[in-house]
N, C-alpha and C positions, 0 to 999 in steps of 0.2 A: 536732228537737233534735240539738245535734251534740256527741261526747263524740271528742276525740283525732282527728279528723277522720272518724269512719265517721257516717254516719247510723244514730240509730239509729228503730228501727221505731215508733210511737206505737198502744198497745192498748187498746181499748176494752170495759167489763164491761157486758154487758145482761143485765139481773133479768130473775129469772120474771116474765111479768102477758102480756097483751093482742098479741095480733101484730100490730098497728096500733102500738103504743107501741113495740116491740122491734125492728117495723122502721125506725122513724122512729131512734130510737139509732143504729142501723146507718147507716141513710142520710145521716144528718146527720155523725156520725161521718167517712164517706166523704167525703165533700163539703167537709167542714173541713180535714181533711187531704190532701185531693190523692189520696187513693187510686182505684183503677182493680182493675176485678177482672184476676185473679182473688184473693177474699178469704179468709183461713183461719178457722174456725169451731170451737173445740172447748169443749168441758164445763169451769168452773173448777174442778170434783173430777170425778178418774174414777170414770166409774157406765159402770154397764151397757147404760141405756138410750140411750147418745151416744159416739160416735165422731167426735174431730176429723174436717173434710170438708175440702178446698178446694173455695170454691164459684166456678163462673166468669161467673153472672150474676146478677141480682139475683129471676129464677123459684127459681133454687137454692139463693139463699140467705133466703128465704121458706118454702120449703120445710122446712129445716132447723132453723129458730127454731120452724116450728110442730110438727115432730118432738121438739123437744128442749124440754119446757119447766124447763130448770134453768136455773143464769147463766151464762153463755157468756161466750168471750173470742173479742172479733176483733181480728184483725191482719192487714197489704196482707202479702202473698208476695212483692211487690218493693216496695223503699225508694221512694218518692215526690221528684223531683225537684224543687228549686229553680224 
């Protein structure tokens, strides 16, 4: 999406449930949009138990959905090209 000429970033929410389901969001997510890691990972309310990560691959960011099981917001670290 383009607002005034910047790109702007495109965020995706993945519910609590199944690491199999949450990384298929993700993946599919990625894939859709052109994104490339490395990807940002954080809690949609701050809690305790999850700390935004940037994750640089997709072991990391496996990792992290299965650490965190609240809804998370991902988003690319770098805008995605044309």
């Amino acid at each position: 999406m383009v607002r005034g000429g910047d790109e702007v970033p495109v965020m995706v929410s993945i519910a609590p449930g199944r690491l199999v389901d949450r990384s298929h969001v993700l993946f599919r997510a990625m894939m859709a949009n052109g994104w490339t890691y490395p990807v940002l990972l954080q809690p949609l309310e701050r809690r305790r138990c999850a700390e935004p990560r940037q994750v640089e691959n997709a072991a990391a960011a496996l990792r992290y959905l299965d650490e965190t099981p609240v809804p998370v917001l991902a988003q690319p670290v770098r805008t995605p090209r044309p």
